[in-house]
C-alpha positions, 0 to 999 in steps of 0.5 A, a space after each residue: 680571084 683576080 681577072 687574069 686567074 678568072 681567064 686562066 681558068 676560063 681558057 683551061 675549061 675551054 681546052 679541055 673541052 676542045 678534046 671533044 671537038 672535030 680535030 681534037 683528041 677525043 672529037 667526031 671522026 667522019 673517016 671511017 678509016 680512022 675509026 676503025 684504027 681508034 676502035 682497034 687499038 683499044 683494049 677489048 673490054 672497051 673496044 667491045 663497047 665501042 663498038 656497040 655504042 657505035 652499033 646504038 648510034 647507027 640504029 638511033 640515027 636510023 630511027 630519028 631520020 624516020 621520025 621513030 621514038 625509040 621505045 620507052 623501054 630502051 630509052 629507061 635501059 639506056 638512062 640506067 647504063 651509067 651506073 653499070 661497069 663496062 662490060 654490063 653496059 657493053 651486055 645492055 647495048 648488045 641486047 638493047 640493038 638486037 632488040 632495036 633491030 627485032 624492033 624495026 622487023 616487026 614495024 614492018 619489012 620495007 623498014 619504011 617504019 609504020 607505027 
């Protein structure tokens, strides 16, 4: 492969993975306006995915600025949720935040997390 090849298909890598950066197609999005519009136009099996994941995200957010683990149990259900189809994985996440959630109440009601 010569140099120029090498670097078009260098820069056609880089391309695709700037979808996934802030601006581009598929990157954050920080306004929750914006989201909501995404999210919504969505077809519902995968809006419903969306959001539970986002639903996960927030509650895993939560636990890390706590210094919480999530429990070795969530963490095997999350590693297994890619090779179910959406809607199982949309099941899991449902169950995996509510389980999350009865988590964080049974830590205790100030939610200022004991272990």
């Amino acid at each position: 492969m010569s140099l120029e090849e090498h670097q078009t298909k260098q820069g056609s890598a880089t391309g695709s993975l700037a979808r996934f950066l802030p601006g581009g197609e598929l990157g954050p999005i920080s306004d929750r306006q914006e989201y909501e519009r995404r999210v919504n136009a969505l077809p519902p099996e995968q809006r419903e995915f969306a959001e539970e994941s986002t639903r996960f995200a927030d509650i895993w957010q939560y636990f890390s600025e706590h210094r919480v683990q999530l429990p070795k149990g969530v963490v095997n259900q999350v590693s297994g949720l890619a090779q179910l189809t959406t809607v199982e994985q949309t099941t899991v996440l449902r169950r995996i935040n509510q389980e999350l959630m009865e988590y964080l109440n049974d830590v205790g009601e100030d939610s200022g997390v004991r272990q």
